[in-house]
N, CA, C and O atoms as a Tinker XYZ file with bonds, in Angstrom:
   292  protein
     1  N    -10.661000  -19.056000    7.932000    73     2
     2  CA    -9.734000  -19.902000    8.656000    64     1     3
     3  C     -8.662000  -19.020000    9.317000    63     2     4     5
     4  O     -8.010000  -18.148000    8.742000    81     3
     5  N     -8.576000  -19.368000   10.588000    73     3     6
     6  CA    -7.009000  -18.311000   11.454000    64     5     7
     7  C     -5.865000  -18.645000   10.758000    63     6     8     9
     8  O     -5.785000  -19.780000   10.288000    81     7
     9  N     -5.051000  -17.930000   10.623000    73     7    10
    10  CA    -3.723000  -17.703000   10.515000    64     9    11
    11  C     -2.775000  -18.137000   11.660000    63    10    12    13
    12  O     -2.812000  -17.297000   12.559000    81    11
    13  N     -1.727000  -19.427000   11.998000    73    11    14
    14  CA    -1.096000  -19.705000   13.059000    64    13    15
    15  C      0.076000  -19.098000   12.366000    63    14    16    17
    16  O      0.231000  -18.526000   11.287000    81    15
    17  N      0.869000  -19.434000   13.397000    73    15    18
    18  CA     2.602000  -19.129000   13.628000    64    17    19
    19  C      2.804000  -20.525000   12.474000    63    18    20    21
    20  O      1.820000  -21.223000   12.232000    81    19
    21  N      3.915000  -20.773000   11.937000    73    19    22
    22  CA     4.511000  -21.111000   11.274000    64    21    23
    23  C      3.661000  -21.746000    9.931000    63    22    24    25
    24  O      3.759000  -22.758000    9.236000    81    23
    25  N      3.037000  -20.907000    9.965000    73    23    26
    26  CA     1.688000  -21.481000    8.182000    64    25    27
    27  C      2.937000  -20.944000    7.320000    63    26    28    29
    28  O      3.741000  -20.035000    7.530000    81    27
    29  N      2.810000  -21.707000    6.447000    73    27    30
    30  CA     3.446000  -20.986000    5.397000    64    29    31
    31  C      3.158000  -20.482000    4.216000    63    30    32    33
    32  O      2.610000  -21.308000    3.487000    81    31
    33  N      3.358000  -19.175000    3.625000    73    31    34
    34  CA     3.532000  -17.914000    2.887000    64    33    35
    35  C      3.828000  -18.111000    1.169000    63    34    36    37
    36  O      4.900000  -18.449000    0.668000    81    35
    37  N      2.980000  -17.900000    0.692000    73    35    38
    38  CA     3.512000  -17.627000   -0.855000    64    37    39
    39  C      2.640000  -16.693000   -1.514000    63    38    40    41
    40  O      1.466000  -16.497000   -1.198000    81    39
    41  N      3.601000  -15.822000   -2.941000    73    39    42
    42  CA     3.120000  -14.661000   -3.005000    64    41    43
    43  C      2.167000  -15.387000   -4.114000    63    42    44    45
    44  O      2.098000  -16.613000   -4.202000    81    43
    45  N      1.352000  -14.378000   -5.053000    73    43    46
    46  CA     0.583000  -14.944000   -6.065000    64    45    47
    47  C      0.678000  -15.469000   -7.248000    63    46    48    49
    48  O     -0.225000  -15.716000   -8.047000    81    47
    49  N      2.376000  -15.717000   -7.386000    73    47    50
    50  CA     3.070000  -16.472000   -8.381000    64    49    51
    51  C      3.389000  -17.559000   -7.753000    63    50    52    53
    52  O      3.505000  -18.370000   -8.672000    81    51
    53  N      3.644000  -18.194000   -6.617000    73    51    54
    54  CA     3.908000  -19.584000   -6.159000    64    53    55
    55  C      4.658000  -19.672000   -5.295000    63    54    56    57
    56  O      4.758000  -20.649000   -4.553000    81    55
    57  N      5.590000  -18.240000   -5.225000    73    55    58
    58  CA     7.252000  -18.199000   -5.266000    64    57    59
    59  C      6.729000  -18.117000   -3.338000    63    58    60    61
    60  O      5.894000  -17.354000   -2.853000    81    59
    61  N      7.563000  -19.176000   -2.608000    73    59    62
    62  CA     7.919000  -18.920000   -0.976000    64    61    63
    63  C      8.395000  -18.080000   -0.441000    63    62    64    65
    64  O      9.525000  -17.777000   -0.823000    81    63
    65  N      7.793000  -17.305000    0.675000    73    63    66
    66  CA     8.311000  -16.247000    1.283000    64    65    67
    67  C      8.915000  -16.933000    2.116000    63    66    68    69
    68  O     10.122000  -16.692000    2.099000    81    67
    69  N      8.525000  -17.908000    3.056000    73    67    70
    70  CA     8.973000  -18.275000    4.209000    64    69    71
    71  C      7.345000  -18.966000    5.359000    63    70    72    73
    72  O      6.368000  -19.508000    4.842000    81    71
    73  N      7.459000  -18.791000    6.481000    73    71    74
    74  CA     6.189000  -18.878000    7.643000    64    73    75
    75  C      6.479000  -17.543000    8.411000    63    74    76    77
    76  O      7.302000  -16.669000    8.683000    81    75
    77  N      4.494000  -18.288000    8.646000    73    75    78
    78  CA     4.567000  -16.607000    9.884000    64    77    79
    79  C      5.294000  -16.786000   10.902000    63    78    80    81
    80  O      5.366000  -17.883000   11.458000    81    79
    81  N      6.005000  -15.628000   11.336000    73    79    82
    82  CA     6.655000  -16.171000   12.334000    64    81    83
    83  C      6.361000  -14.674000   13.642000    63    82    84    85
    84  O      6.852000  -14.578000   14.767000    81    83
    85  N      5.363000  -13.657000   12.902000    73    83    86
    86  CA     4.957000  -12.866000   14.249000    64    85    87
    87  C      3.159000  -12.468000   13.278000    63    86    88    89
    88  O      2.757000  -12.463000   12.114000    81    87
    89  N      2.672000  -12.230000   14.475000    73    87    90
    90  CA     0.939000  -11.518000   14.461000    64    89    91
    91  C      0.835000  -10.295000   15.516000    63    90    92    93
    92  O      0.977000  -10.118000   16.726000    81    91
    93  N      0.391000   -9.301000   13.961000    73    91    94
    94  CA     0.519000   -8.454000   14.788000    64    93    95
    95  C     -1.287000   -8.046000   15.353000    63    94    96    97
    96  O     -2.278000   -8.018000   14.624000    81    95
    97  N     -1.223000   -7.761000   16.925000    73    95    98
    98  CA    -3.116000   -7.485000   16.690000    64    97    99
    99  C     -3.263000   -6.091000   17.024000    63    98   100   101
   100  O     -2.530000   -5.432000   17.761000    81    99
   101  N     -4.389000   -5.678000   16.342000    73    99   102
   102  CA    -5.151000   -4.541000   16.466000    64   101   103
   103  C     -5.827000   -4.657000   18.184000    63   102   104   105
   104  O     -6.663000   -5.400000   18.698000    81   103
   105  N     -5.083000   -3.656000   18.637000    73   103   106
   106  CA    -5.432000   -3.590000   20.166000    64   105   107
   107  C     -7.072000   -3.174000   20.651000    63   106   108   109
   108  O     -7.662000   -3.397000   21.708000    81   107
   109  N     -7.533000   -2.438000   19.325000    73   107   110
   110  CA    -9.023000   -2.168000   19.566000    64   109   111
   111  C    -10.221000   -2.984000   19.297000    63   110   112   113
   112  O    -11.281000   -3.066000   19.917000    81   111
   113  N     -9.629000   -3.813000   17.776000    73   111   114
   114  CA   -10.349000   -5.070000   17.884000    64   113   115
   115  C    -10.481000   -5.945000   18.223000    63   114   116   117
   116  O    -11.585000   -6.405000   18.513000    81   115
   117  N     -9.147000   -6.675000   18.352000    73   115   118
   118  CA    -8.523000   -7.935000   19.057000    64   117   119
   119  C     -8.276000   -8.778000   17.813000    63   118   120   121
   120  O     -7.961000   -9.966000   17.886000    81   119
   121  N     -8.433000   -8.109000   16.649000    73   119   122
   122  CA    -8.594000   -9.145000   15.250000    64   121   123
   123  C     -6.560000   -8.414000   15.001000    63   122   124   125
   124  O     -5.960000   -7.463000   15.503000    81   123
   125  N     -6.130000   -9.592000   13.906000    73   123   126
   126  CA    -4.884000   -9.399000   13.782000    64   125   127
   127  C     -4.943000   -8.160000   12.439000    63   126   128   129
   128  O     -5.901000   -7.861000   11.726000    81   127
   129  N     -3.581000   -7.636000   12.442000    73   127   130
   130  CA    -3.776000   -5.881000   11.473000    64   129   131
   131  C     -2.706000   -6.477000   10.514000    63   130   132   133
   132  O     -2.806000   -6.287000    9.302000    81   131
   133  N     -1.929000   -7.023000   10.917000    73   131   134
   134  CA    -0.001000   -7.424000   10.163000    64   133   135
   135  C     -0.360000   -8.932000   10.232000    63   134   136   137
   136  O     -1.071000   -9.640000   10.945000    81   135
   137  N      0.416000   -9.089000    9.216000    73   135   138
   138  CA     1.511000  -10.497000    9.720000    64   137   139
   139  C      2.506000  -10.067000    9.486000    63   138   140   141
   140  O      2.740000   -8.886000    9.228000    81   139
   141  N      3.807000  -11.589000    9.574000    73   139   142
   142  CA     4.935000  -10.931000    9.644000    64   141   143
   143  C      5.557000  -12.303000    8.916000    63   142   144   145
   144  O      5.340000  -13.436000    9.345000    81   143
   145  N      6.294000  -12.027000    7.848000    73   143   146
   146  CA     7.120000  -13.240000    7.435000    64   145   147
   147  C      8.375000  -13.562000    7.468000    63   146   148   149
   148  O      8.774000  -13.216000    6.356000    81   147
   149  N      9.504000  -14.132000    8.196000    73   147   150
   150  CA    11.054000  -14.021000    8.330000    64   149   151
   151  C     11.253000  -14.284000    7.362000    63   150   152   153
   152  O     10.360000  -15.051000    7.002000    81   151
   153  N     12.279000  -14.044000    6.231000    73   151   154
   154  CA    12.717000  -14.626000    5.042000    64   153   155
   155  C     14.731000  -14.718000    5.221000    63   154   156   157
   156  O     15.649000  -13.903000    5.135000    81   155
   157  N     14.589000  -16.441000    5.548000    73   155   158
   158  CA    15.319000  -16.564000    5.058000    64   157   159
   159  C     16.755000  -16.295000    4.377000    63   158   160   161
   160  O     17.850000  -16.410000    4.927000    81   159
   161  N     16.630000  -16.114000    3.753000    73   159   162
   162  CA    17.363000  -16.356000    1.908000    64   161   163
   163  C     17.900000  -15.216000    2.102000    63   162   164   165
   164  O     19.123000  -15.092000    2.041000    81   163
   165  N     17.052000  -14.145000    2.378000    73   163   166
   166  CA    17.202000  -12.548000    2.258000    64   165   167
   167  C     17.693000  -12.010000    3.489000    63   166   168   169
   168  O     18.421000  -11.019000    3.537000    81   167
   169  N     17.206000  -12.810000    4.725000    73   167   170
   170  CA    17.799000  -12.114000    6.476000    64   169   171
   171  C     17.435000  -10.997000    6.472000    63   170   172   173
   172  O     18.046000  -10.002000    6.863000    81   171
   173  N     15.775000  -11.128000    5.757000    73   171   174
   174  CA    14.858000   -9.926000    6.081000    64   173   175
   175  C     13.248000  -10.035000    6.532000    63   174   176   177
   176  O     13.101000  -11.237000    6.753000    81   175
   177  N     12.338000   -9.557000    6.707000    73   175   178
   178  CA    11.332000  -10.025000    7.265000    64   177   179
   179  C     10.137000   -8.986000    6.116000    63   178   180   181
   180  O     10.458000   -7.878000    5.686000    81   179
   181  N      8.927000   -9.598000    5.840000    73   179   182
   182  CA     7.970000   -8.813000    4.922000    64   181   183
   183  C      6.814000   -9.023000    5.952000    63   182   184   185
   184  O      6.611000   -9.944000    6.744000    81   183
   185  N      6.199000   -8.004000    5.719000    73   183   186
   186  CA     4.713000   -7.514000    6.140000    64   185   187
   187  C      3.998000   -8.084000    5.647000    63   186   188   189
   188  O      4.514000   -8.759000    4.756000    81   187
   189  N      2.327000   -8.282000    5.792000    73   187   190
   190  CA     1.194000   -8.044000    5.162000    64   189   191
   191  C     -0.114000   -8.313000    6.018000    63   190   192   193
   192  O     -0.224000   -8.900000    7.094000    81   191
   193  N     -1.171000   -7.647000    5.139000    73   191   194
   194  CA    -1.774000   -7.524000    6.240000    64   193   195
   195  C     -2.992000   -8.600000    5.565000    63   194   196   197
   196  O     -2.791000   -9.261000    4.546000    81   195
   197  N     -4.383000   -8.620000    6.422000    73   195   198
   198  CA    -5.295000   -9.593000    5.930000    64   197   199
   199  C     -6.148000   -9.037000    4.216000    63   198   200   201
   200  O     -6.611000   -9.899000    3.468000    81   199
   201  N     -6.196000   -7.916000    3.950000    73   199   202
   202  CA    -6.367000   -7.597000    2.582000    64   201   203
   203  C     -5.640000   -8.075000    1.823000    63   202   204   205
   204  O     -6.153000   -8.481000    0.780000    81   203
   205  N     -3.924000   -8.262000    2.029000    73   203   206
   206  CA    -3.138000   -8.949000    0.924000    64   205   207
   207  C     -3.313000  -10.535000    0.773000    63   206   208   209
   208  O     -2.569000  -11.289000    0.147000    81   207
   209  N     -4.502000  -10.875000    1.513000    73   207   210
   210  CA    -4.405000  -12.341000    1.464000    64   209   211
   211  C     -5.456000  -13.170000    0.611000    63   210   212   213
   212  O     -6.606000  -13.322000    1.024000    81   211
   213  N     -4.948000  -13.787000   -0.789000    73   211   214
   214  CA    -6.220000  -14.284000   -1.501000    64   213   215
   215  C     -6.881000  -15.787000   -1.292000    63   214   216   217
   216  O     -7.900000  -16.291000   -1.764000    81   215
   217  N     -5.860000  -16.295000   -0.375000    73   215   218
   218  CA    -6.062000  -17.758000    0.411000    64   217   219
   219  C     -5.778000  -18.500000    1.213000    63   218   220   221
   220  O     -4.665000  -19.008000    1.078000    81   219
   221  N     -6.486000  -18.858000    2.231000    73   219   222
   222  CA    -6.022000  -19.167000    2.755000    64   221   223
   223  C     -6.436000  -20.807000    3.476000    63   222   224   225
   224  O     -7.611000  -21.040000    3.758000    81   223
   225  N     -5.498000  -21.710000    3.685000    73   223   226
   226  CA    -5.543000  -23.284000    3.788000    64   225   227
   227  C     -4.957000  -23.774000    5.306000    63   226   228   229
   228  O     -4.632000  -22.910000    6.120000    81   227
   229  N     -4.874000  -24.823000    5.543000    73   227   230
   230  CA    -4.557000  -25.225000    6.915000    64   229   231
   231  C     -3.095000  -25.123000    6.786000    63   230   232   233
   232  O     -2.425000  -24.728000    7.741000    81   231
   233  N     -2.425000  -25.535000    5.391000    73   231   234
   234  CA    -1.193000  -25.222000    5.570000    64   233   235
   235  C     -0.378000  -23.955000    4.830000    63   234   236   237
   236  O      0.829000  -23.716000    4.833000    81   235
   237  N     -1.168000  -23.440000    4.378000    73   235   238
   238  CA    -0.340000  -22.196000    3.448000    64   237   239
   239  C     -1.333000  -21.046000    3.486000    63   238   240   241
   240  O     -2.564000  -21.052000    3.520000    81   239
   241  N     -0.579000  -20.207000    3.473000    73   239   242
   242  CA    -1.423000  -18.922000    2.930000    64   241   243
   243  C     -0.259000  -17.970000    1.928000    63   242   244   245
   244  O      0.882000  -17.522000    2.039000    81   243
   245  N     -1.670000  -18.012000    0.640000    73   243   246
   246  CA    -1.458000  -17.459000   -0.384000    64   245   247
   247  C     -1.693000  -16.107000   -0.703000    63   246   248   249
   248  O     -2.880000  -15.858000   -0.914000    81   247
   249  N     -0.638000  -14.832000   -0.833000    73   247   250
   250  CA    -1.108000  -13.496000   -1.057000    64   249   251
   251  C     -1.734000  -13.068000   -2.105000    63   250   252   253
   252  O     -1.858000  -13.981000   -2.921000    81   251
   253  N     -2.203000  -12.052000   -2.465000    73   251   254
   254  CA    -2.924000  -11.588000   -3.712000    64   253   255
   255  C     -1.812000  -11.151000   -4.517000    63   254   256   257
   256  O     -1.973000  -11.464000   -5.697000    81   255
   257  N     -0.748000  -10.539000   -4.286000    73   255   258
   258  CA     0.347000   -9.388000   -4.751000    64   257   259
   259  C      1.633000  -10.769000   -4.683000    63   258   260   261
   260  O      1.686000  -11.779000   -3.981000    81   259
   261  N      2.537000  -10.234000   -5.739000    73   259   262
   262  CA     3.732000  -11.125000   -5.955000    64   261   263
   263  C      4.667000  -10.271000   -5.002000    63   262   264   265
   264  O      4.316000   -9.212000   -4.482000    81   263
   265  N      6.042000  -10.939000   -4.825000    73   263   266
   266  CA     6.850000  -10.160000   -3.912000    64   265   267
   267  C      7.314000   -8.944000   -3.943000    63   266   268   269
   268  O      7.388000   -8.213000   -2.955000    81   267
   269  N      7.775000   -8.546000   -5.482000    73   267   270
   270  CA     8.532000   -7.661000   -5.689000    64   269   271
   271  C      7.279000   -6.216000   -5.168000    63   270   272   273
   272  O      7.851000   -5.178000   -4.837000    81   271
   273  N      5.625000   -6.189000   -5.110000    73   271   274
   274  CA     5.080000   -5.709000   -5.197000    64   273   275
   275  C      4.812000   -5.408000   -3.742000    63   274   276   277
   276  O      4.700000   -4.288000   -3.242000    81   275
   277  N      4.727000   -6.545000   -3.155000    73   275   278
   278  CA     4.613000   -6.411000   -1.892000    64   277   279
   279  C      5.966000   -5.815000   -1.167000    63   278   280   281
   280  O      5.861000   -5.323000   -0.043000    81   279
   281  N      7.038000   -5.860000   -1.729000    73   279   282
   282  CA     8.215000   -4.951000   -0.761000    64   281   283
   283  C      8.249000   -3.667000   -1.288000    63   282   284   285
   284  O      9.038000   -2.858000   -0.799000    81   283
   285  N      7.473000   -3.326000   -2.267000    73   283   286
   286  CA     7.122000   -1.869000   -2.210000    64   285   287
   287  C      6.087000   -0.968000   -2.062000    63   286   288   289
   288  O      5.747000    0.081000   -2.609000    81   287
   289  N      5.601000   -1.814000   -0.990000    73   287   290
   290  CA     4.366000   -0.763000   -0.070000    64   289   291
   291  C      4.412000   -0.897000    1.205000    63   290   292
   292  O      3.644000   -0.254000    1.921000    81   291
């Protein structure tokens, strides 16, 4: 299933990042490399790419990695 602009984000504990709010694409494939999540709360923005993703639904997409894990890579 694609990934739109404002799906919204949670890590693999439940906890809300926020929605996508940029895609980034691989210029050689045309397939997307990033996403991009604004957060809020924090007035910061997190990465990830389609490997960090363990699900994904019409309205959410769920990462594999919890947050604290994902802001340190």
């Amino acid at each position: 299933m694609e990934i739109e602009y404002g799906t919204l984000v949670t890590d693999k504990n439940g906890k809300t990042l926020g929605k996508v709010s940029y895609i980034i694409m691989d210029s050689w494939s045309g397939e997307p490399s990033k996403y991009m999540v604004r957060r809020e709360k924090e007035d910061d923005a997190v990465f990830f790419t389609p490997e960090q993703i363990a699900e994904v639904t019409k309205k959410m997409v769920k990462l594999n990695m919890a947050i604290e894990e994902l802001e340190q890579t």
